[in-house]
Gaussian input, Z-matrix of N, CA and C with variables (Angstrom, degrees):
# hf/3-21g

backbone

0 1
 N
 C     1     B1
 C     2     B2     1     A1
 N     3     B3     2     A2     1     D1
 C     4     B4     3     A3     2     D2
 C     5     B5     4     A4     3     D3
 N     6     B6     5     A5     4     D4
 C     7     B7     6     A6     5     D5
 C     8     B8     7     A7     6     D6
 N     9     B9     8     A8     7     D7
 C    10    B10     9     A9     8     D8
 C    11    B11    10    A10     9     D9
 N    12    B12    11    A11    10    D10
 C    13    B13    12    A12    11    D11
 C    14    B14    13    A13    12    D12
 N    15    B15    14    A14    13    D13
 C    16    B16    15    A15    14    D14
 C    17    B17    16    A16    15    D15
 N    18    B18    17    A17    16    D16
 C    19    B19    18    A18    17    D17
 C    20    B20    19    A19    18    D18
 N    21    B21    20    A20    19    D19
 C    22    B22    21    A21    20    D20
 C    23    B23    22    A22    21    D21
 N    24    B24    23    A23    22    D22
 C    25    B25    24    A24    23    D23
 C    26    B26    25    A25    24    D24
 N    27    B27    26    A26    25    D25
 C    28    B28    27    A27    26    D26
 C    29    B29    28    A28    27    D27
 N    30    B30    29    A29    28    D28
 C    31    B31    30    A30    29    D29
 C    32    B32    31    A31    30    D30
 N    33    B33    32    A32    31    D31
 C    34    B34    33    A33    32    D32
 C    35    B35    34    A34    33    D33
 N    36    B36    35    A35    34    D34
 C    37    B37    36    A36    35    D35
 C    38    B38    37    A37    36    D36
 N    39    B39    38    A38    37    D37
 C    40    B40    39    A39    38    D38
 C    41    B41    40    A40    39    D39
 N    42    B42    41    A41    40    D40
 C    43    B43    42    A42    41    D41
 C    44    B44    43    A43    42    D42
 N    45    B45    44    A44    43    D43
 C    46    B46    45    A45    44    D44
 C    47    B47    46    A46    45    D45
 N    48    B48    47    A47    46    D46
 C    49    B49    48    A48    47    D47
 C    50    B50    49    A49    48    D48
 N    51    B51    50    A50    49    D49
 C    52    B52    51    A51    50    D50
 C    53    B53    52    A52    51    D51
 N    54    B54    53    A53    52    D52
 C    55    B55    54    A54    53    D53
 C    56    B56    55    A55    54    D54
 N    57    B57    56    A56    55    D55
 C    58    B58    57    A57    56    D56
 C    59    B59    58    A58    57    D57
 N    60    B60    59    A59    58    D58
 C    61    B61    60    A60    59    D59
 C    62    B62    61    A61    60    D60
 N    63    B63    62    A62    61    D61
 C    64    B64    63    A63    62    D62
 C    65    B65    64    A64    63    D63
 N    66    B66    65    A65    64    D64
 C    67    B67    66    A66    65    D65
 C    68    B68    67    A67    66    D66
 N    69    B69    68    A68    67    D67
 C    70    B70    69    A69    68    D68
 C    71    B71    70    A70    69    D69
 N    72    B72    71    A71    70    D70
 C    73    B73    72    A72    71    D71
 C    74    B74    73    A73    72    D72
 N    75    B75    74    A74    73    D73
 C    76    B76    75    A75    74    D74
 C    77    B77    76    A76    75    D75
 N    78    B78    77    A77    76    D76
 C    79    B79    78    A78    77    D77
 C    80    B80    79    A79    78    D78
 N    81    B81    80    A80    79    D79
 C    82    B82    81    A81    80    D80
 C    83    B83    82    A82    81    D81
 N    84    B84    83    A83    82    D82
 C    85    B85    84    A84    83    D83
 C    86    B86    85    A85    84    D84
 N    87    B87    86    A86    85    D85
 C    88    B88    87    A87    86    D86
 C    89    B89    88    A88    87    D87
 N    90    B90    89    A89    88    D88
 C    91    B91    90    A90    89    D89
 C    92    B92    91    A91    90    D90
 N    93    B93    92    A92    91    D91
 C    94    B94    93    A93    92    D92
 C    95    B95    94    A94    93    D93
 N    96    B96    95    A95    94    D94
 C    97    B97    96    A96    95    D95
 C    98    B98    97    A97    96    D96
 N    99    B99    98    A98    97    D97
 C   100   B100    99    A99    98    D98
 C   101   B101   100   A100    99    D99
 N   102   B102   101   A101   100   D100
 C   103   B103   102   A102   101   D101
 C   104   B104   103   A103   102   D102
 N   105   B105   104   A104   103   D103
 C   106   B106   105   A105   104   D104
 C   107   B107   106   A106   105   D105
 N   108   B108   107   A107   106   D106
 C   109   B109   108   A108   107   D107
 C   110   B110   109   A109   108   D108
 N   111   B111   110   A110   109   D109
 C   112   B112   111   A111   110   D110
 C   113   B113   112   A112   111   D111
 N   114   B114   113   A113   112   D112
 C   115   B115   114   A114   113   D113
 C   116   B116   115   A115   114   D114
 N   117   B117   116   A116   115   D115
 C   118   B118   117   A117   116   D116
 C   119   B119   118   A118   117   D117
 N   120   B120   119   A119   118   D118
 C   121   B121   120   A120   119   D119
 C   122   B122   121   A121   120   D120
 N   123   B123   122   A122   121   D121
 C   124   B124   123   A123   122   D122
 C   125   B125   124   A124   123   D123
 N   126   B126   125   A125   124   D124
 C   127   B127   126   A126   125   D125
 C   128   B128   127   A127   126   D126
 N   129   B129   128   A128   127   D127
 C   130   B130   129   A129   128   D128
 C   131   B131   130   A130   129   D129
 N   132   B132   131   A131   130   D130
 C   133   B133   132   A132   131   D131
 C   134   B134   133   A133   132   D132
 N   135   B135   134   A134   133   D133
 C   136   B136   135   A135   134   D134
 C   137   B137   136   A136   135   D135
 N   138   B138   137   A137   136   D136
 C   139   B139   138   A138   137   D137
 C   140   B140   139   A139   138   D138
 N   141   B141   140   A140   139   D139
 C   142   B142   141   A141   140   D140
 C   143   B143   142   A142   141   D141
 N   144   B144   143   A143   142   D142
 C   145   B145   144   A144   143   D143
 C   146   B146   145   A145   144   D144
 N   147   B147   146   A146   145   D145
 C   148   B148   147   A147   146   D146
 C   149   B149   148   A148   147   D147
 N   150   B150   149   A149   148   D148
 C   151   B151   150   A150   149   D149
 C   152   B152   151   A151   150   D150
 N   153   B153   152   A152   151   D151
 C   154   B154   153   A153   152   D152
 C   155   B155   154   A154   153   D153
 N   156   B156   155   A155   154   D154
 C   157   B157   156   A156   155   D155
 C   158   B158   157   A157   156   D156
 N   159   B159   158   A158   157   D157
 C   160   B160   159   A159   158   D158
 C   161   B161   160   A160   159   D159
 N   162   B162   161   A161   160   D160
 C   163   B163   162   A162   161   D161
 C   164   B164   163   A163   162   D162
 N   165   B165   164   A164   163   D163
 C   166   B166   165   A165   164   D164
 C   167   B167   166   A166   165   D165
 N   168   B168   167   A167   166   D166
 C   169   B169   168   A168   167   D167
 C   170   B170   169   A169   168   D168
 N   171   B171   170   A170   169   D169
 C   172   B172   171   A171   170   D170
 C   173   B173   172   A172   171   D171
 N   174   B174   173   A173   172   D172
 C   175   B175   174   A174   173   D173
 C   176   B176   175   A175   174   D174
 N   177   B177   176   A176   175   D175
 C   178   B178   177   A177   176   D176
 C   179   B179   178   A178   177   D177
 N   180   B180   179   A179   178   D178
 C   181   B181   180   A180   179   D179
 C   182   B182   181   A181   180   D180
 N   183   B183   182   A182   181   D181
 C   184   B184   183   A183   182   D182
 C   185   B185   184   A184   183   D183
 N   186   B186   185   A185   184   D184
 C   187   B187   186   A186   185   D185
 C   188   B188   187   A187   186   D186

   B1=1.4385
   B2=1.5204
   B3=1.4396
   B4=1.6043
   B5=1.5575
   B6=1.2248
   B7=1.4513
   B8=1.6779
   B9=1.3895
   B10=1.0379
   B11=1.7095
   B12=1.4699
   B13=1.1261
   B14=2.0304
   B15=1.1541
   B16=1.3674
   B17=1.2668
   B18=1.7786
   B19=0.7437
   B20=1.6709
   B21=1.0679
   B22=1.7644
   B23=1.1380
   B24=1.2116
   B25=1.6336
   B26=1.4262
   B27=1.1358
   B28=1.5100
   B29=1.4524
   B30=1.5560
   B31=0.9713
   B32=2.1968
   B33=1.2776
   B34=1.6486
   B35=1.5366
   B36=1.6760
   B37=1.3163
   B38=2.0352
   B39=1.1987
   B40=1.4323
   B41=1.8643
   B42=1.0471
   B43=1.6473
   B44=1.7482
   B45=1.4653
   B46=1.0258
   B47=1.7499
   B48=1.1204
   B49=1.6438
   B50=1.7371
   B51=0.8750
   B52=1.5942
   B53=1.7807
   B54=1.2258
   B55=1.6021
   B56=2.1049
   B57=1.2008
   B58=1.4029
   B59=1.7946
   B60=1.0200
   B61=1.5465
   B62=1.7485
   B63=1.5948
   B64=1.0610
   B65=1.5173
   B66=1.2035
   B67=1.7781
   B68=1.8515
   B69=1.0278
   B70=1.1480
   B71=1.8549
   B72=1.0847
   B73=1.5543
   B74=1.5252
   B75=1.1714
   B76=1.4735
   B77=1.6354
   B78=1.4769
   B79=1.5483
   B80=1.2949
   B81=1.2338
   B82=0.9745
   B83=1.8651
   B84=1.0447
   B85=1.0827
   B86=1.5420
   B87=1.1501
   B88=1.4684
   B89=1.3230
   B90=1.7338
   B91=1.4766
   B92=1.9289
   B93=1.2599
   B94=1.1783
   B95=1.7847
   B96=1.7905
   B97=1.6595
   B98=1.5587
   B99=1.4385
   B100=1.6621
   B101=1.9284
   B102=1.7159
   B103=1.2752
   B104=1.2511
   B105=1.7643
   B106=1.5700
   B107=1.1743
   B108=2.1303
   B109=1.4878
   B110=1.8438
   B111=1.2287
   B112=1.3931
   B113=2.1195
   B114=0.7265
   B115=1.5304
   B116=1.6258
   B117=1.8869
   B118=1.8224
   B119=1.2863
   B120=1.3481
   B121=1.5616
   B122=1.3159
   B123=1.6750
   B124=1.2517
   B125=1.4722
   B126=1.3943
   B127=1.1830
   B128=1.0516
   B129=1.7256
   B130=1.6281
   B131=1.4140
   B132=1.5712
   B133=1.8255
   B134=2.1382
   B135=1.3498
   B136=1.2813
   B137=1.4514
   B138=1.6727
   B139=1.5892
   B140=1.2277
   B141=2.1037
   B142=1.6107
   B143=1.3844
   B144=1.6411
   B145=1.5780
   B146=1.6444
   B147=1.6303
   B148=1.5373
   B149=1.7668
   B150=1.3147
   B151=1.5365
   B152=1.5662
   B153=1.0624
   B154=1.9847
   B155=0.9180
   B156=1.4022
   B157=1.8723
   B158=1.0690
   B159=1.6836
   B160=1.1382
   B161=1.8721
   B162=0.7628
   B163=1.8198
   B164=1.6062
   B165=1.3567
   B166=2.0135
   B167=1.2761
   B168=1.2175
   B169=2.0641
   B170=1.7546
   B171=0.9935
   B172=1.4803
   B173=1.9712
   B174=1.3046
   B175=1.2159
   B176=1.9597
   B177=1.1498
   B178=1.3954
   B179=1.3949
   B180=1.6901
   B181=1.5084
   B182=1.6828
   B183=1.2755
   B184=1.4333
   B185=1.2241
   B186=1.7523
   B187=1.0195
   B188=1.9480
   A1=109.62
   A2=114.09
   A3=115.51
   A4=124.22
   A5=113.36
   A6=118.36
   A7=108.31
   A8=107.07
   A9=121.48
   A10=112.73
   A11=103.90
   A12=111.88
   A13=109.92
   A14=116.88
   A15=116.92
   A16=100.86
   A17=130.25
   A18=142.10
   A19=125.15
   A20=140.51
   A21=135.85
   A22=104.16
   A23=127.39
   A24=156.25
   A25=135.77
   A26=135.77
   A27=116.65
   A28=119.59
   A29=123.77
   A30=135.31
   A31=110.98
   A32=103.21
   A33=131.48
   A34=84.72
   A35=125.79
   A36=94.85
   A37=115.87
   A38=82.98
   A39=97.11
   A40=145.33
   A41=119.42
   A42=108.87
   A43=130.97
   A44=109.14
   A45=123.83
   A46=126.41
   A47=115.93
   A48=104.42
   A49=97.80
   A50=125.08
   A51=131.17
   A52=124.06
   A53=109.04
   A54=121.97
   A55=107.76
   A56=107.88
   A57=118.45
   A58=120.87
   A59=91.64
   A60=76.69
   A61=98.12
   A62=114.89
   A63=128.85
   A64=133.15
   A65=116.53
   A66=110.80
   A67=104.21
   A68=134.21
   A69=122.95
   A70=118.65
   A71=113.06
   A72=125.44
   A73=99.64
   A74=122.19
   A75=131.36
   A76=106.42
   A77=111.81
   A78=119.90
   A79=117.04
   A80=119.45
   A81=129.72
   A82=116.29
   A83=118.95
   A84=125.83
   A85=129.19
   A86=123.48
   A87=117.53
   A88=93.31
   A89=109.95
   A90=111.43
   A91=107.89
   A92=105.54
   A93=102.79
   A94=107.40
   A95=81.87
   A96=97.92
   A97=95.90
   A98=133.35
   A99=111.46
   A100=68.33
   A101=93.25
   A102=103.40
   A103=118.43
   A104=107.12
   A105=90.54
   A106=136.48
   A107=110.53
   A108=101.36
   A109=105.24
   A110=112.90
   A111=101.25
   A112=86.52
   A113=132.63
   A114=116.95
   A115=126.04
   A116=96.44
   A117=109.55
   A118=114.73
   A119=125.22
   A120=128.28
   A121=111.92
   A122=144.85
   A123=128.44
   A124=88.80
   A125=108.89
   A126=117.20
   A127=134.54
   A128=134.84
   A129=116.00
   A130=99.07
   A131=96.89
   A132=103.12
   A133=92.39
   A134=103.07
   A135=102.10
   A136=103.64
   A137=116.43
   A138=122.00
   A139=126.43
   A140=88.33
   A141=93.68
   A142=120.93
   A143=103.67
   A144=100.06
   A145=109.15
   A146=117.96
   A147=105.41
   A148=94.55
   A149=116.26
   A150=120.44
   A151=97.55
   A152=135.85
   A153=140.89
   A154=88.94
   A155=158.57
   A156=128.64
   A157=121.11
   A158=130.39
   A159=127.67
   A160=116.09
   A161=108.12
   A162=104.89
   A163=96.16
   A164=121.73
   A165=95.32
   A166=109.05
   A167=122.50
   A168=125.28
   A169=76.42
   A170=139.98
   A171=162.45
   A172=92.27
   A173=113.06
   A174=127.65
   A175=98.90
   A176=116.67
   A177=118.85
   A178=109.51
   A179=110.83
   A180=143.61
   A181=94.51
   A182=141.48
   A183=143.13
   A184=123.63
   A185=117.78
   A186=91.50
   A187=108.99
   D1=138.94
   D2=166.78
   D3=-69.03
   D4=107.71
   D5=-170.51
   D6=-74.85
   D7=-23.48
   D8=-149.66
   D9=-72.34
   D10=-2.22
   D11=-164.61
   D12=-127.77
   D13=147.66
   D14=-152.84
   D15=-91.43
   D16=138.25
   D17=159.77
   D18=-43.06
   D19=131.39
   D20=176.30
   D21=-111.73
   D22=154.03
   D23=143.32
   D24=-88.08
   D25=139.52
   D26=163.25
   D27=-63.86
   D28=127.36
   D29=-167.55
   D30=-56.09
   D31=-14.19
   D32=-177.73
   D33=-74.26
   D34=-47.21
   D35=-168.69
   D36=-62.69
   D37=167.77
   D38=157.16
   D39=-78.65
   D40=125.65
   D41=-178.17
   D42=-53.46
   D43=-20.17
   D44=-173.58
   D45=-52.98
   D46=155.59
   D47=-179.06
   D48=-69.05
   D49=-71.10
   D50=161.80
   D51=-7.86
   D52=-14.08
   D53=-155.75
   D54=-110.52
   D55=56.11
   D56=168.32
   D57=-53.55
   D58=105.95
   D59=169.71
   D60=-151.02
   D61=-178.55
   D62=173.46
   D63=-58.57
   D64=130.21
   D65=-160.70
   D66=-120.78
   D67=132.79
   D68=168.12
   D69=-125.35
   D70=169.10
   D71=-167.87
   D72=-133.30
   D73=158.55
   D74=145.12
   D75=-86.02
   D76=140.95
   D77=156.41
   D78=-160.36
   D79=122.76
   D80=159.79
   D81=86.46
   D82=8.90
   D83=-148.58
   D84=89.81
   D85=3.04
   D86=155.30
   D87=-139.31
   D88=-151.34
   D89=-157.98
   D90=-146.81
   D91=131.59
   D92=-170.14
   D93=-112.56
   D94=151.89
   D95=-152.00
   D96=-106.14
   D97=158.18
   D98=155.57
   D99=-161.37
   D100=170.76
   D101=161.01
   D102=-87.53
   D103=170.30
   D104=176.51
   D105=-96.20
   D106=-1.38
   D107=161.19
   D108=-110.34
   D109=41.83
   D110=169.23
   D111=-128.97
   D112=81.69
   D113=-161.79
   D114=-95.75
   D115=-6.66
   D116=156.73
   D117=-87.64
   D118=10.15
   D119=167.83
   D120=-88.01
   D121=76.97
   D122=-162.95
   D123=-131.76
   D124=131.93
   D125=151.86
   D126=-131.21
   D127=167.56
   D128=-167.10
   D129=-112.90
   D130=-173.06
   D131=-170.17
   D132=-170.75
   D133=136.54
   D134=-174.63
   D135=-50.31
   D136=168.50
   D137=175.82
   D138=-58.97
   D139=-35.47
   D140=-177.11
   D141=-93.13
   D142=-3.92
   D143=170.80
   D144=-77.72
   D145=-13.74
   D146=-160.69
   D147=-107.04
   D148=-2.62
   D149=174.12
   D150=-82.01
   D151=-52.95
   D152=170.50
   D153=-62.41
   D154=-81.86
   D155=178.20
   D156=-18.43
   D157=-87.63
   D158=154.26
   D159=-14.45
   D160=-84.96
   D161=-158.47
   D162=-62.90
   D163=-23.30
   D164=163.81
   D165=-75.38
   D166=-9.33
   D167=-161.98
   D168=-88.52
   D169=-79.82
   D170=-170.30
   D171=-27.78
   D172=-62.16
   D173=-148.48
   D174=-90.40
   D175=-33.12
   D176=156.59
   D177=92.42
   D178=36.79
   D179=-145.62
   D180=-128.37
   D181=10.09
   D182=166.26
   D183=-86.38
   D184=21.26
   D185=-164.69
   D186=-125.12

């Protein structure tokens, strides 16, 4: 995995120590996911499968 590159958050999360949520990276051509208090659990998922995540999460279509 590329370390070299910084983990992101949704800006919705919170700053708090208390405030877990989902973190993602680009690598390699897709994009890797882990939580943020389990953070050796990372796994990847193509770009375009985690962009159609996003836009059903967005669109309010998960259910």
């Amino acid at each position: 995995m590329n370390t070299s590159r910084a983990w992101q958050k949704s800006s919705y999360s919170g700053g708090g120590p208390d405030n877990s949520c989902v973190e993602l990276r680009p690598l390699d051509g897709s994009v890797a996911i882990r939580e943020s208090d389990v953070p050796k659990a990372v796994i990847t998922a193509a770009r375009t499968k985690v962009r159609a995540l996003i836009t059903h999460i967005k669109e309010g279509s998960l259910q």
